[in-house]
N, CA, C and O atoms as a Tinker XYZ file with bonds, in Angstrom:
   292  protein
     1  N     19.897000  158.899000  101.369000    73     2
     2  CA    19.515000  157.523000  101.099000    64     1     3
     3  C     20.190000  156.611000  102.116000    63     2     4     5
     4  O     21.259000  156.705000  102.720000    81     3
     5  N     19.358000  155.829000  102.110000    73     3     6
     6  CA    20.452000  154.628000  103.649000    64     5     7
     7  C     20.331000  153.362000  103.132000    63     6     8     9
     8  O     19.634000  152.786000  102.297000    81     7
     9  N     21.210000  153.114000  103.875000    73     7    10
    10  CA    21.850000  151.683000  103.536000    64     9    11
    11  C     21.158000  150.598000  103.950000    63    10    12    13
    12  O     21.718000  150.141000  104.946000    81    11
    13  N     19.893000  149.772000  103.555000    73    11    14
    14  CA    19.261000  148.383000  104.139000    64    13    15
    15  C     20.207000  147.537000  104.803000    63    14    16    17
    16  O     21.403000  147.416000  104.534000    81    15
    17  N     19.665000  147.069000  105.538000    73    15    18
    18  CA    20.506000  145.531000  106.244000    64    17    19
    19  C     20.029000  144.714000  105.203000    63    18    20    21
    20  O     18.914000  144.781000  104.685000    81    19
    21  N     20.947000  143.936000  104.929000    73    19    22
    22  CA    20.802000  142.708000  104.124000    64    21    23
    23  C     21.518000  141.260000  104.341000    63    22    24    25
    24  O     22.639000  141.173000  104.843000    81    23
    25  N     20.992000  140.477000  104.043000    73    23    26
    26  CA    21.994000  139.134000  104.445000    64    25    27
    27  C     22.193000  138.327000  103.155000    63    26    28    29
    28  O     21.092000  137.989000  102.720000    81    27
    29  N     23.124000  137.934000  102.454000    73    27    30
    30  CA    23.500000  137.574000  101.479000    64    29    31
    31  C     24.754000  136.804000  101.515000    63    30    32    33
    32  O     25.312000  136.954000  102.603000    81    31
    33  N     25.375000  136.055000  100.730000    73    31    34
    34  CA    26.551000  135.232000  100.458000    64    33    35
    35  C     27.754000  136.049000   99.477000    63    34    36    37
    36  O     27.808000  136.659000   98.410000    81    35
    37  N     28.760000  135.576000  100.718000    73    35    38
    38  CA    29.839000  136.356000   99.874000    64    37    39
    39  C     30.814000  134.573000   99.267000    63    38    40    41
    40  O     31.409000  133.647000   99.818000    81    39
    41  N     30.407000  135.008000   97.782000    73    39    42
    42  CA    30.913000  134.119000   96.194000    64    41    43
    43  C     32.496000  133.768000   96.698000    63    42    44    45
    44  O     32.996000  132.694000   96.364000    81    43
    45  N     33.120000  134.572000   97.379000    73    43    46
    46  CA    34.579000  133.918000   97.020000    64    45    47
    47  C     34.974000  133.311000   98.117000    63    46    48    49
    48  O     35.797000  132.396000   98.147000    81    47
    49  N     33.935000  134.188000   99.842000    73    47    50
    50  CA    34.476000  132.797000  101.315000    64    49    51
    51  C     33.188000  131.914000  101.415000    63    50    52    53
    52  O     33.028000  131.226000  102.423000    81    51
    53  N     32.403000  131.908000  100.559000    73    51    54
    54  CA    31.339000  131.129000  100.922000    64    53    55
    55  C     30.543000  131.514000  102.497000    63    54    56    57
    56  O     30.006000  130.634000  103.170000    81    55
    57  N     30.572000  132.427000  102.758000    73    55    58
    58  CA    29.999000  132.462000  103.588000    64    57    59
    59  C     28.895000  133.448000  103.690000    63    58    60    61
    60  O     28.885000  134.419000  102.933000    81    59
    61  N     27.637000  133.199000  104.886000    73    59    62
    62  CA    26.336000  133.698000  104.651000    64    61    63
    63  C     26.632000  134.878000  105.645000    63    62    64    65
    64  O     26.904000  134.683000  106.829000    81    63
    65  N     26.523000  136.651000  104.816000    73    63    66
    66  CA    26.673000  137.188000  105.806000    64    65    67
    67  C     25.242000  138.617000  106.170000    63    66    68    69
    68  O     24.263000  138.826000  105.454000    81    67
    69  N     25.483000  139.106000  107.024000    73    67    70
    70  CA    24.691000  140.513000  106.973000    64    69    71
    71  C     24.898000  141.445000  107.410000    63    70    72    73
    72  O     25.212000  141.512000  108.598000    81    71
    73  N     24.812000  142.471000  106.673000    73    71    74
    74  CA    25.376000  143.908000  106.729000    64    73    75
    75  C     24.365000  144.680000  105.812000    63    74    76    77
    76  O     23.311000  144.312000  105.294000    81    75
    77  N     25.073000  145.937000  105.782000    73    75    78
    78  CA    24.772000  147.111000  104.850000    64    77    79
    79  C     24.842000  147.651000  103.309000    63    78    80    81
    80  O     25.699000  148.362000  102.784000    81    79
    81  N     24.141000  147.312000  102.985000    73    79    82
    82  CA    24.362000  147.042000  101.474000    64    81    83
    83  C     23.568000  148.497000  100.385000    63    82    84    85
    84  O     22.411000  148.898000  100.259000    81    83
    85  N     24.675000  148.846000   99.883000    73    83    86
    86  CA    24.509000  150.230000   99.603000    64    85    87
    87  C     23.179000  149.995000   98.075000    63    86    88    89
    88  O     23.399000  149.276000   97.100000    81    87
    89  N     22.153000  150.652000   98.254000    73    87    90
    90  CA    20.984000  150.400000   97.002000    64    89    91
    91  C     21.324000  150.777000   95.953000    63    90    92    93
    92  O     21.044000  150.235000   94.884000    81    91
    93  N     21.942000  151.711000   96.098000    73    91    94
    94  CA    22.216000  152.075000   94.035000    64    93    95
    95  C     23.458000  151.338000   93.736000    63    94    96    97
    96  O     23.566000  151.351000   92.510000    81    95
    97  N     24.573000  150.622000   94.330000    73    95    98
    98  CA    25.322000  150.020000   93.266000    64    97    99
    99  C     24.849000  148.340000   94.060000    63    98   100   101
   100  O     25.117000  147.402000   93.309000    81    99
   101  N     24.424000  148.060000   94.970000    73    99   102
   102  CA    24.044000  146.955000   95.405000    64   101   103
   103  C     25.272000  146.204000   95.979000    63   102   104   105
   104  O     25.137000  144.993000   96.156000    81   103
   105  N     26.647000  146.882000   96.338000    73   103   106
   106  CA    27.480000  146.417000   97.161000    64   105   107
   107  C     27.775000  146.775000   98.796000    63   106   108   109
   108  O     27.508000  147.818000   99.392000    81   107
   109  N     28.274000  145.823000   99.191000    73   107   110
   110  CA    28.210000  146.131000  100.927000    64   109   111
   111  C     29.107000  147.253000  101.418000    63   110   112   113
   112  O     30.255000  147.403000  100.998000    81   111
   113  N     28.640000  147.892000  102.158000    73   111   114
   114  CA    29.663000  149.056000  103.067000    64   113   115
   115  C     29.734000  148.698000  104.319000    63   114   116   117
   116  O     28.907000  147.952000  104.844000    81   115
   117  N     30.707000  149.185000  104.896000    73   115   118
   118  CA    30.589000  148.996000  106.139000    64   117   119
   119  C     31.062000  147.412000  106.619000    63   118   120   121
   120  O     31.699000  146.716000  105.828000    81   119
   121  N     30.676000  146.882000  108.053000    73   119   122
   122  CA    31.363000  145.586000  108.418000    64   121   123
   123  C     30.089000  144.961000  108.118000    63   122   124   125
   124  O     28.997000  145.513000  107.989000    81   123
   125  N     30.425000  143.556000  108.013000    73   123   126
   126  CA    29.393000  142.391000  108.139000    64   125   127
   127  C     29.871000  141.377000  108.704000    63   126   128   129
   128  O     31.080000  141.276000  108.914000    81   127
   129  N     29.106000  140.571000  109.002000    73   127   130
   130  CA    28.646000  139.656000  110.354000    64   129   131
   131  C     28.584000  138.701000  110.481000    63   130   132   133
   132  O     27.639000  138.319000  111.172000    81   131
   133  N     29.527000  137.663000  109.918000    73   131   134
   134  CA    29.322000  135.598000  109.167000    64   133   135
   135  C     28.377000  135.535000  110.312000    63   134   136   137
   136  O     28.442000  135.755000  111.521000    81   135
   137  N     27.170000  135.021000  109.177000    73   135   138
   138  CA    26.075000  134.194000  110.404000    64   137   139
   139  C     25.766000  132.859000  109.110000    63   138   140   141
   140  O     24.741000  132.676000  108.454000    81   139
   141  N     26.734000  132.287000  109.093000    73   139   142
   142  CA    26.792000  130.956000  108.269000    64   141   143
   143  C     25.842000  129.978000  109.071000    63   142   144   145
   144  O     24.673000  129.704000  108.800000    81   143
   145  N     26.586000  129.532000  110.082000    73   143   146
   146  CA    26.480000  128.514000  111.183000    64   145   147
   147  C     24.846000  128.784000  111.562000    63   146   148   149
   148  O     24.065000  127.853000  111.365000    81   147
   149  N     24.374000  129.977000  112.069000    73   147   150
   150  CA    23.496000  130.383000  112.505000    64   149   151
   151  C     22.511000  130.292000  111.379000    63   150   152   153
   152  O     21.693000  129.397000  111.588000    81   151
   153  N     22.343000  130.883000  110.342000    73   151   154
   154  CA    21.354000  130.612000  109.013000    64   153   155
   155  C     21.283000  129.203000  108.718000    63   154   156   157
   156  O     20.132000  128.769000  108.659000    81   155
   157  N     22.235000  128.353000  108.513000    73   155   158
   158  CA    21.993000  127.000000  107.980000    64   157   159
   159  C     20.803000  126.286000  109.426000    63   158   160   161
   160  O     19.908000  125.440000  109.421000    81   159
   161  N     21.234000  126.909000  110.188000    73   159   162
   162  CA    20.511000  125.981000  111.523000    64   161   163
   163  C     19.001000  127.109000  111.198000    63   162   164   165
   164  O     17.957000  126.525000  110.908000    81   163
   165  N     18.987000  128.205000  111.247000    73   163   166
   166  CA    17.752000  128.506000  111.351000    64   165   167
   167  C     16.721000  128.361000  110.050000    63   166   168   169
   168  O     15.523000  128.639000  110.105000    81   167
   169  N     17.326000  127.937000  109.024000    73   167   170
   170  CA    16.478000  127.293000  108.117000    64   169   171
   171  C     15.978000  126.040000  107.936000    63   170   172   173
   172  O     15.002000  125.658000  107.290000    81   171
   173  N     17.282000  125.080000  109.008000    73   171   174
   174  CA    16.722000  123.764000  108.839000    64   173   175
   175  C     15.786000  123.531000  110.216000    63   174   176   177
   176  O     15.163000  122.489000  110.415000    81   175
   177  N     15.789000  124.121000  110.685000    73   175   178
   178  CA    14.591000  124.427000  111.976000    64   177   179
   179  C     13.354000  124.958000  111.355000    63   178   180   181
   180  O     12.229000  124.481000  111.504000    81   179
   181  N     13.667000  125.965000  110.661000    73   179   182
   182  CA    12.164000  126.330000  110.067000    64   181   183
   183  C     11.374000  124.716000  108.697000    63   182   184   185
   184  O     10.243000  124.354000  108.374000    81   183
   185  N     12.335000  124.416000  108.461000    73   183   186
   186  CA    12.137000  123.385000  107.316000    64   185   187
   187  C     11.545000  122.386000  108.565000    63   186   188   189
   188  O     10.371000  122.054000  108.726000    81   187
   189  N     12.363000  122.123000  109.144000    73   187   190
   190  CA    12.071000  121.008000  110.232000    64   189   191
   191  C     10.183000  121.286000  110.930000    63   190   192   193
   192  O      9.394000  120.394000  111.242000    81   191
   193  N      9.956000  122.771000  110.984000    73   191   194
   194  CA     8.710000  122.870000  112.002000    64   193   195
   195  C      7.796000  122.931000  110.873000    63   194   196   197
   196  O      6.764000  122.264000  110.947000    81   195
   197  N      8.045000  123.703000  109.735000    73   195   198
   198  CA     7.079000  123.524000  108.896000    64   197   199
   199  C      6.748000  121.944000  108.174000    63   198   200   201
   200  O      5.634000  121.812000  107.669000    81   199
   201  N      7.640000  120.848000  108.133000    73   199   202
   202  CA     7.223000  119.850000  107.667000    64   201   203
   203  C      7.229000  120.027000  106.192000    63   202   204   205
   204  O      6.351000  119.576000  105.458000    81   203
   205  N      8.248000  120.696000  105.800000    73   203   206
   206  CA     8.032000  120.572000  104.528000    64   205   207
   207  C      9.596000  120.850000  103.159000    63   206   208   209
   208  O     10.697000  121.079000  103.659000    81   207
   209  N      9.529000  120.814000  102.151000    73   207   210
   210  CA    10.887000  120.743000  101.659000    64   209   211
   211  C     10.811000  122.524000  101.338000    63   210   212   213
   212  O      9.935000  123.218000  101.855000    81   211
   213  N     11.881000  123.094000  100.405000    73   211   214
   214  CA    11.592000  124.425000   99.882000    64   213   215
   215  C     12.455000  124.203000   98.578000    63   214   216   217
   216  O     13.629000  123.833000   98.576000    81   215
   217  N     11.903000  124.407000   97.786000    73   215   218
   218  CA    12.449000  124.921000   96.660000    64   217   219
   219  C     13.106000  126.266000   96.485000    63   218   220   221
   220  O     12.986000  127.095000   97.387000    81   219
   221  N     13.940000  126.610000   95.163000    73   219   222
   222  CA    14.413000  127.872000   95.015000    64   221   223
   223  C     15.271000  128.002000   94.557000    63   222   224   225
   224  O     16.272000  127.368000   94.892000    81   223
   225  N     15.267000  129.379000   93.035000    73   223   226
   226  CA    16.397000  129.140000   91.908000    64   225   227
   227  C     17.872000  129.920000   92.197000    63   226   228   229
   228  O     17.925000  131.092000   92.570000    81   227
   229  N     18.878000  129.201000   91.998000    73   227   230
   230  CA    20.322000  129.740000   92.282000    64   229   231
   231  C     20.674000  130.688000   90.684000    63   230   232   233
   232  O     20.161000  130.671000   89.565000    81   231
   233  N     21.628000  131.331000   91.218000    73   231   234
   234  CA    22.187000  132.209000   90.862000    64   233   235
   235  C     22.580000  131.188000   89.091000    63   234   236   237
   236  O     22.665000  131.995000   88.165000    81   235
   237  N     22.736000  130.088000   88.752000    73   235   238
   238  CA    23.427000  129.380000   87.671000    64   237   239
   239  C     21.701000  129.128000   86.967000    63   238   240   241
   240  O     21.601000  128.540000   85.890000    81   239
   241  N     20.633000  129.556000   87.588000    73   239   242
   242  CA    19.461000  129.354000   86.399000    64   241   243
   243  C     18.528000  128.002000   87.079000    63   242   244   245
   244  O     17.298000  128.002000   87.125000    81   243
   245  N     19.183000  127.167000   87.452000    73   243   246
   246  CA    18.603000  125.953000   87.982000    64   245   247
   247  C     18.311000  126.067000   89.157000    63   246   248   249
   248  O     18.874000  126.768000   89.998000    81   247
   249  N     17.080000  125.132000   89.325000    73   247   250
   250  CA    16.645000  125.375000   90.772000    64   249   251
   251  C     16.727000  123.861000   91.570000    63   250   252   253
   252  O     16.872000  122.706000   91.169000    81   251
   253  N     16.533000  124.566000   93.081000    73   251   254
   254  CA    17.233000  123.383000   93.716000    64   253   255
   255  C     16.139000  123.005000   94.991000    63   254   256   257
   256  O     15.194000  123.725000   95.313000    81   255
   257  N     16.453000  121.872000   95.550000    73   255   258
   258  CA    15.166000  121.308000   97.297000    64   257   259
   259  C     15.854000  121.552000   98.077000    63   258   260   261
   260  O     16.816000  120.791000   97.985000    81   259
   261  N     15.943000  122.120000   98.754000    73   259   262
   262  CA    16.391000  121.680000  100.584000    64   261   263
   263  C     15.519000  120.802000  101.505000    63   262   264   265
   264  O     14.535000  121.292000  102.058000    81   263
   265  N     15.826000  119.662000  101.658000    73   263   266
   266  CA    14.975000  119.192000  102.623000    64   265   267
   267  C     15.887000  118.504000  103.972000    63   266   268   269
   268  O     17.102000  118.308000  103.997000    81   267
   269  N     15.038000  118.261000  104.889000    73   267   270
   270  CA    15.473000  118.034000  106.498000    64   269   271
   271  C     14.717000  116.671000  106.558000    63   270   272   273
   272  O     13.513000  116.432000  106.466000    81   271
   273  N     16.034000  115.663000  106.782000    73   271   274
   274  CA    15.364000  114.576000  107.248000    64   273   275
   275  C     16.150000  114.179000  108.160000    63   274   276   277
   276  O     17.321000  114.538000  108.278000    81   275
   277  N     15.350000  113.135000  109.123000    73   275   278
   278  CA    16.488000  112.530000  110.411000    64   277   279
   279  C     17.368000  111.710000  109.935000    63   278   280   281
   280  O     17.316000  111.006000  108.926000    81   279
   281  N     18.460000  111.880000  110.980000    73   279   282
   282  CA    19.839000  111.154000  110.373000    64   281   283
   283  C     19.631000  110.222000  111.582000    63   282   284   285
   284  O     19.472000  110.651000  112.725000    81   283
   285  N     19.645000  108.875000  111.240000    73   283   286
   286  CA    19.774000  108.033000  112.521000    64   285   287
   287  C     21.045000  107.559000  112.335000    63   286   288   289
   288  O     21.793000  107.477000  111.362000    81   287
   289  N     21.169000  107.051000  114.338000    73   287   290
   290  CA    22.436000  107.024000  114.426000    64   289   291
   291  C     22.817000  105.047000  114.006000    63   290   292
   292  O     23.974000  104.629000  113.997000    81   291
């Protein structure tokens, strides 16, 4: 059995990472890779080209918007 790449948030540094994440107990092996910096930008780029907000439910039951608007200076 092998290990998927996965990218997910680790709960206690807050940070967005991706690695190897073992399928039958669903925890990571191996190293992973903070791509915090890099995910927040490549979602608000995709938000940004699509023109549009995204919804989507968190882990506490409630769901939440992300949206991209210009910040003037």
């Amino acid at each position: 059995m092998s290990n998927p790449i996965k990218i997910g948030l680790l709960p206690i540094t807050k940070q967005i990472v991706v690695g190897r994440v073992n399928e039958k107990t669903g925890l990571w092996v191996g190293e992973r890779t903070d791509l915090t910096n890099d995910a927040v930008i490549a979602v608000g780029d995709y938000l940004l080209a699509a023109k549009h907000s995204m919804e989507f439910p968190s882990l506490d039951g409630k769901r939440y918007e992300i949206l991209v608007r210009e910040v003037l200076a």
